[in-house]
C-alpha positions as a Markdown table, in Angstrom:
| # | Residue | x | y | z |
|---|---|---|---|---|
| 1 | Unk | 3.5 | 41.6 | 7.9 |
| 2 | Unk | 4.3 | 40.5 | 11.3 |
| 3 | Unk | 6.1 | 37.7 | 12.1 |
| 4 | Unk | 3.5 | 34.8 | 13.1 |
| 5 | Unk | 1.7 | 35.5 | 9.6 |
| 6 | Unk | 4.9 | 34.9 | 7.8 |
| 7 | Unk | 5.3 | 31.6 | 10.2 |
| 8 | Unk | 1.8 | 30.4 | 9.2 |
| 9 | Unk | 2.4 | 30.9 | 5.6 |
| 10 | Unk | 5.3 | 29.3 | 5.6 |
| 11 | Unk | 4.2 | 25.9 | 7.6 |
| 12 | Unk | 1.0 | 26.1 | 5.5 |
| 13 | Unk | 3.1 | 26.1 | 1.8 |
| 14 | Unk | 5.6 | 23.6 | 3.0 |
| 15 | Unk | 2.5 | 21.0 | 4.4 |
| 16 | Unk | 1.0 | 21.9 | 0.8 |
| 17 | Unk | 3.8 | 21.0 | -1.1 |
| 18 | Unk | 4.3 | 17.6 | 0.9 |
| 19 | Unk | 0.9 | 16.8 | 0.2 |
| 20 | Unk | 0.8 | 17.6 | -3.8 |
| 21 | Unk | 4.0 | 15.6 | -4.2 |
| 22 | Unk | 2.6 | 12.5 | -2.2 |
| 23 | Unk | -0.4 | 12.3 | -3.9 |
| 24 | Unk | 1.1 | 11.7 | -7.3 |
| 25 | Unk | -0.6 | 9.4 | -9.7 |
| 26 | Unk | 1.1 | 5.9 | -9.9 |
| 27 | Unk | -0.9 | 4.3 | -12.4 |
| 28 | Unk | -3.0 | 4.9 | -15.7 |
| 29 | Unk | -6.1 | 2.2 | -16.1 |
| 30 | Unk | -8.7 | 2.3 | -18.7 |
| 31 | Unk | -11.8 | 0.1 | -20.0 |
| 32 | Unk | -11.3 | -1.1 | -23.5 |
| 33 | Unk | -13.4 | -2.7 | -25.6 |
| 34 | Unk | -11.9 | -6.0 | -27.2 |
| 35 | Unk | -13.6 | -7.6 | -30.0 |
| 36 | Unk | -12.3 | -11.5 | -29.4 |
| 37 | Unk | -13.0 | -13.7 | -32.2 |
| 38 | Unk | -13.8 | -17.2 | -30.9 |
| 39 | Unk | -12.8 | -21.1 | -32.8 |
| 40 | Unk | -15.0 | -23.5 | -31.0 |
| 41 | Unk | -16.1 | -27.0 | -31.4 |
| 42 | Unk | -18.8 | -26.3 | -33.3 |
| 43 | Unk | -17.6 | -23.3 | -35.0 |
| 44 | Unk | -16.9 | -19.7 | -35.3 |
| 45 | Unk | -17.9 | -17.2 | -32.7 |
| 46 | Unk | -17.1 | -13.7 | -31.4 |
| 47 | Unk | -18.6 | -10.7 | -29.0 |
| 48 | Unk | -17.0 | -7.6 | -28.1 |
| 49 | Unk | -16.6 | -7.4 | -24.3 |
| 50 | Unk | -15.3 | -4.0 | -22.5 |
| 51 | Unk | -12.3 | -5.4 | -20.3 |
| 52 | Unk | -10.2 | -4.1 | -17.1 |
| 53 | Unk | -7.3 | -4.5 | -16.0 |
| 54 | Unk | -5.4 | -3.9 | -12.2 |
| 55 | Unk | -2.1 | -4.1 | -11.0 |
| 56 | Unk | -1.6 | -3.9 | -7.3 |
| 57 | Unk | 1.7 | -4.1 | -5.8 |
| 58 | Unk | 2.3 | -7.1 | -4.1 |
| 59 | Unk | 5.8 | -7.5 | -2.5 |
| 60 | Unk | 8.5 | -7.9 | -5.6 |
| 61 | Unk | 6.1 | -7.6 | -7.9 |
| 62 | Unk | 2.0 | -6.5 | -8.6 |
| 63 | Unk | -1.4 | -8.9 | -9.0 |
| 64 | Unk | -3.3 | -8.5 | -12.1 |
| 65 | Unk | -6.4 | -8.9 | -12.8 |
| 66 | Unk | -8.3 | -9.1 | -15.6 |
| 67 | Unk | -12.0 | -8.3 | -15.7 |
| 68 | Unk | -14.4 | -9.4 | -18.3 |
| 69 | Unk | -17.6 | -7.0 | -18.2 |
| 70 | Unk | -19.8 | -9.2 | -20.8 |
| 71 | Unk | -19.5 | -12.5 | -21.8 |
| 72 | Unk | -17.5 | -13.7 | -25.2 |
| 73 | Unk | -19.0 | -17.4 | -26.1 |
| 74 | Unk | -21.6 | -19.9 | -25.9 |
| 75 | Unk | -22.3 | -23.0 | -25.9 |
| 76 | Unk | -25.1 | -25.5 | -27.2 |
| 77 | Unk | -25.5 | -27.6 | -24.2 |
| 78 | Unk | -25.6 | -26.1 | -20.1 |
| 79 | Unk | -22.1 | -25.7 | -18.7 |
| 80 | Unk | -23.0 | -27.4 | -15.2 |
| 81 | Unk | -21.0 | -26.0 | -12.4 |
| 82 | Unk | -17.5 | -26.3 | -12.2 |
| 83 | Unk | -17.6 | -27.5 | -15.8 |
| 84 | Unk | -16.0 | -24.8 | -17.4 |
| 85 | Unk | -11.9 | -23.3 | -16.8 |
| 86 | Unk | -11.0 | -20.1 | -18.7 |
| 87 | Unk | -7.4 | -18.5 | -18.7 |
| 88 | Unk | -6.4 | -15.5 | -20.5 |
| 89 | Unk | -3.0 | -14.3 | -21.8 |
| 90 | Unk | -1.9 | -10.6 | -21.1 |
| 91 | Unk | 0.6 | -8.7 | -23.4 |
| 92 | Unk | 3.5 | -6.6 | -21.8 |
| 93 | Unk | 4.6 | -3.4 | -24.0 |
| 94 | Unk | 6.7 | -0.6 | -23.7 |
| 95 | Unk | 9.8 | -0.9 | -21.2 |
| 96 | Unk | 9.7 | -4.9 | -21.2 |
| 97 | Unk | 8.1 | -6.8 | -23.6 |
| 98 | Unk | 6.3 | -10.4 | -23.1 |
| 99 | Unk | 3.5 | -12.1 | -21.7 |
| 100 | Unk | 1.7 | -12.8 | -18.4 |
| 101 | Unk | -0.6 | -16.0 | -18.0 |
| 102 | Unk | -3.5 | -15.0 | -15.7 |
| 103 | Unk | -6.5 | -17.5 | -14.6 |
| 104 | Unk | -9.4 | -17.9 | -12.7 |
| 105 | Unk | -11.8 | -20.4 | -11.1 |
| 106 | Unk | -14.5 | -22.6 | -12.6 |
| 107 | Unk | -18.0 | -21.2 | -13.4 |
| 108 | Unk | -20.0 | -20.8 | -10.2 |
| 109 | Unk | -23.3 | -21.7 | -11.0 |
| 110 | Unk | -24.6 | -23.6 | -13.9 |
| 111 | Unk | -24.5 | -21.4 | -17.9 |
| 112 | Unk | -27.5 | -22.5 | -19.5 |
| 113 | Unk | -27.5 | -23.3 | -22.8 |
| 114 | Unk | -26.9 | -20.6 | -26.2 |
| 115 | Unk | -26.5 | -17.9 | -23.3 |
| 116 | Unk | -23.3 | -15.7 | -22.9 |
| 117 | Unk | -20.3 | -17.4 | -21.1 |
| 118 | Unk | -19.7 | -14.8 | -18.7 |
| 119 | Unk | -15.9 | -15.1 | -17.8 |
| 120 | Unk | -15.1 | -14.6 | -14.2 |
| 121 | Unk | -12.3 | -12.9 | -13.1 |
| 122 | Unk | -8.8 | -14.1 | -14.2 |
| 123 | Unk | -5.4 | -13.0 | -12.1 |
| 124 | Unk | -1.4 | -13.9 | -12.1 |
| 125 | Unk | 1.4 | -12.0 | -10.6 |
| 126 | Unk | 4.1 | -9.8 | -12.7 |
| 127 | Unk | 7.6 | -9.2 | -11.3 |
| 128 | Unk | 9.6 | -6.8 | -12.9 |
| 129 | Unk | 12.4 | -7.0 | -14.6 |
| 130 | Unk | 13.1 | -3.9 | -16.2 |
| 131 | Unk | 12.3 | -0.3 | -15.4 |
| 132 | Unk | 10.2 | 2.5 | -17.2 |
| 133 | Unk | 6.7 | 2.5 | -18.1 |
| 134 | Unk | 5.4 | -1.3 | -19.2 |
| 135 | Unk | 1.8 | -1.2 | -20.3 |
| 136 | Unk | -0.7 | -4.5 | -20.1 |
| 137 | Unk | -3.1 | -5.3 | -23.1 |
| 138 | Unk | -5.6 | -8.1 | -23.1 |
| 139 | Unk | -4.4 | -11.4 | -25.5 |
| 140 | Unk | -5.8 | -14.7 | -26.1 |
| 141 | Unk | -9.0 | -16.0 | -24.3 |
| 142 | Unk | -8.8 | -19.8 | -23.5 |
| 143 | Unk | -12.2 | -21.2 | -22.1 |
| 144 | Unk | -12.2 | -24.9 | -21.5 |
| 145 | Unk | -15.1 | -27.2 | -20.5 |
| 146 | Unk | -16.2 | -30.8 | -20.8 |
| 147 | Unk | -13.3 | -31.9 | -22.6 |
| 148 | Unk | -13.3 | -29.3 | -25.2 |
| 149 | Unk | -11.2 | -25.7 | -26.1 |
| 150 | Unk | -12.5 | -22.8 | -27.2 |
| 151 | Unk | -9.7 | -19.9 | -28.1 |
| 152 | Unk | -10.5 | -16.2 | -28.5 |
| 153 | Unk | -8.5 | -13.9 | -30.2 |
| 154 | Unk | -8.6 | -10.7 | -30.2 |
| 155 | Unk | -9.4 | -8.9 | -33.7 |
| 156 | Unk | -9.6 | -5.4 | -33.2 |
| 157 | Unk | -5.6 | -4.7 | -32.0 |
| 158 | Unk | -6.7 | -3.0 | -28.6 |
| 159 | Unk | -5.1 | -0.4 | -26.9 |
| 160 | Unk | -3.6 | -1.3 | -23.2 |
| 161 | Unk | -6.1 | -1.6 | -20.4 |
| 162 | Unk | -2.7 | -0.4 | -18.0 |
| 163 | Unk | 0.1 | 1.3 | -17.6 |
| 164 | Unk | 2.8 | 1.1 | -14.7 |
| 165 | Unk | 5.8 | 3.1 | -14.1 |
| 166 | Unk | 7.9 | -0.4 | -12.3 |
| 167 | Unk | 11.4 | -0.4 | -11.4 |
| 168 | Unk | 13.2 | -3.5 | -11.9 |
| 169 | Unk | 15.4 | -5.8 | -9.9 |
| 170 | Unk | 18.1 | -4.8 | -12.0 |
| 171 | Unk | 17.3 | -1.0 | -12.3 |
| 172 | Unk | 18.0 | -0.7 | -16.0 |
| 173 | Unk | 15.7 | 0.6 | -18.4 |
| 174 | Unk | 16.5 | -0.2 | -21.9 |
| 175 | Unk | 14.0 | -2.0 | -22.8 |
| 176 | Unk | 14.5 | -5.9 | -23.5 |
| 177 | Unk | 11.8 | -8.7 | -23.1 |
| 178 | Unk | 11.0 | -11.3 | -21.3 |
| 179 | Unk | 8.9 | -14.2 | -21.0 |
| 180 | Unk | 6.6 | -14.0 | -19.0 |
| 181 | Unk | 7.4 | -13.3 | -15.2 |
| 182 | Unk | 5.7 | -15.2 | -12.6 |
| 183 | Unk | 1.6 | -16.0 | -13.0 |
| 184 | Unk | -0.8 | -17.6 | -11.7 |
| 185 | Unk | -0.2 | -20.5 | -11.6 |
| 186 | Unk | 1.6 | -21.7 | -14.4 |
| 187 | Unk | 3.8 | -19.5 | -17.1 |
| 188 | Unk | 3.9 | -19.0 | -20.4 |
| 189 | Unk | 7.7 | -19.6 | -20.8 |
| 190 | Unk | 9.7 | -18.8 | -17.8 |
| 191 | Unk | 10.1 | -16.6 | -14.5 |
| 192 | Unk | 11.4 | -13.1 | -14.4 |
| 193 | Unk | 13.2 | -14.3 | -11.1 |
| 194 | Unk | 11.6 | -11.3 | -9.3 |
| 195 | Unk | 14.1 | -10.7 | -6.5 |
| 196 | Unk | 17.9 | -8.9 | -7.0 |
| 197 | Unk | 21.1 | -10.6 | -5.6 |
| 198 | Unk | 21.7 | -9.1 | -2.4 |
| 199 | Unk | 17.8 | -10.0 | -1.0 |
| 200 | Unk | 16.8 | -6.6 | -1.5 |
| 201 | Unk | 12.8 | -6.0 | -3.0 |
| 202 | Unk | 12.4 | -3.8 | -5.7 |
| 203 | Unk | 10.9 | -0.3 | -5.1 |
| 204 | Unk | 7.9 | 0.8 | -7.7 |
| 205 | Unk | 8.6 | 3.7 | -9.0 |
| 206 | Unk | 6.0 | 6.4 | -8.4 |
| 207 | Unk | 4.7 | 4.9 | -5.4 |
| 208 | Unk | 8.3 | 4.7 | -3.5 |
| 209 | Unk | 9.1 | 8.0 | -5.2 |
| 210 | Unk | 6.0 | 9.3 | -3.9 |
| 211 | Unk | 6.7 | 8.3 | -0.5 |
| 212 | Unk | 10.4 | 9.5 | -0.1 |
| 213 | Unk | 9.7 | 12.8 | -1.5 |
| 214 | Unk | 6.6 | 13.2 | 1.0 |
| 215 | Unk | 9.1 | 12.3 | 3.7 |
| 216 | Unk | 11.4 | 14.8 | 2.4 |
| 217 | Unk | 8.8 | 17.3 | 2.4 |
| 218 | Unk | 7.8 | 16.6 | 6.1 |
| 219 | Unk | 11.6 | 17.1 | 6.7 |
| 220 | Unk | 11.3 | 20.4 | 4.9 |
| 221 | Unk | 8.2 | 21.5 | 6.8 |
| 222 | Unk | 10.0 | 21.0 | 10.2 |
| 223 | Unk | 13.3 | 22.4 | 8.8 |
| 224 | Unk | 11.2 | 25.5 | 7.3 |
| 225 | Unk | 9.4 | 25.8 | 10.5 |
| 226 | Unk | 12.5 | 25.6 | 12.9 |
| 227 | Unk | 14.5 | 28.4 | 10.8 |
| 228 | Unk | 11.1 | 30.4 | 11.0 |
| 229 | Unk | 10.6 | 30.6 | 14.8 |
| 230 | Unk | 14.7 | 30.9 | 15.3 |
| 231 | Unk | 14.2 | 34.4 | 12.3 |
| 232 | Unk | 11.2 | 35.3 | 15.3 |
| 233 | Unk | 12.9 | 34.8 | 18.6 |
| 234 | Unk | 15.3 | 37.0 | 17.2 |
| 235 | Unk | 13.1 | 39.9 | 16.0 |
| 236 | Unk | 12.2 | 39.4 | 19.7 |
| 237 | Unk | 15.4 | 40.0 | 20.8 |
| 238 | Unk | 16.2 | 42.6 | 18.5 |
| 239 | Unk | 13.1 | 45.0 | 19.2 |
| 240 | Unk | 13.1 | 44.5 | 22.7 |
């Protein structure tokens, strides 16, 4: 083989390795179908609505939000705009343990009456606080309007809509729990207190990770390609 084929197949594996390594998944998101159970004013209630779930990094921490893809309620009279407020609750499992308070903006447009209270999109931050894999599963519904609360509850023990691979301020992974980290607007018991002492952000796991090792692959492609063409100069040297 002569010597520029081996220099092509060399640069060409290194580039393919960078790029393999780089591309590596940082997340696991899935639709699930959450049969909530309502208590309202004027009685029981319930749907089954498929619901979603994002996180995407956001400085210390990541935004959630929570997506409702059918609507959970009703109610006997028209909701007129602005009338109604819902709020949700979002479960933390695995590597940290509590809950996240996400929230989202009055109805739009006016819900006519006995029709589906279709939930707009609620969303709160999470910082956090320890490291592994922390997954995110929809809790309690909370839908207010004129003057009255309607809770949902969730009946059918769903599975998490999320999964994230964080790193922590503090770096440790042994589980522990918290309450709540910081949401949207108001908390369900506390802050995570995102930030580590010495003012430094957290890194996120796969993402970082993902983009050190494609450095370090660049860094090997040049390396790999410098000791290639120094291995052909001197074949140069040598047969001539």
């Amino acid at each position: 083989m002569s010597n520029q084929k081996r220099t092509t197949l060399a640069l060409a594996a290194a580039l393919a390795g960078s790029i393999v390594v780089a591309g590596a998944p940082a997340a696991h998101a899935e639709v699930v179908d959450v049969n909530y159970q309502c208590v309202t004013p004027i009685g029981p209630k319930g749907a089954v609505s498929p619901i979603d779930i994002k996180g995407v990094k956001s400085g210390a921490g990541y935004k959630l939000t929570m997506s409702f893809q059918k609507g959970v309620s009703s109610s006997p009279v028209e909701l007129g705009k602005g009338a109604m407020n819902p709020s949700a609750v979002i479960e933390l499992g695995g590597a940290e343990q509590g809950k996240i308070q996400v929230t989202g903006p009055a109805n739009s447009e006016a819900i006519p009456a006995n029709t589906p209270i279709k939930i707009s999109d609620l969303s709160g931050t999470y910082t956090p606080k320890k490291s592994g894999k922390v997954t995110f599963t929809a809790g309690v519904l909370t839908i207010k309007a004129l003057g009255t609360t309607t809770t949902c509850t969730p009946k059918n023990s769903p599975g998490p809509s999320l999964e994230l691979d964080v790193q922590g301020a503090g770096g440790s992974s042994d589980g522990g729990s918290t309450d709540g980290g910081s949401t949207g607007g108001a908390s369900t018991g506390g802050s995570t207190g995102g930030a580590s002492g010495g003012g430094e952000l957290p890194r996120t796991g796969p993402l970082d990770s993902a983009a050190a090792l494609g450095t370090l692959g660049g860094t090997v492609l040049l390396s790999g390609a410098a000791g290639v063409l120094w291995l052909t100069r001197r074949g140069q040297r040598a047969t001539g």
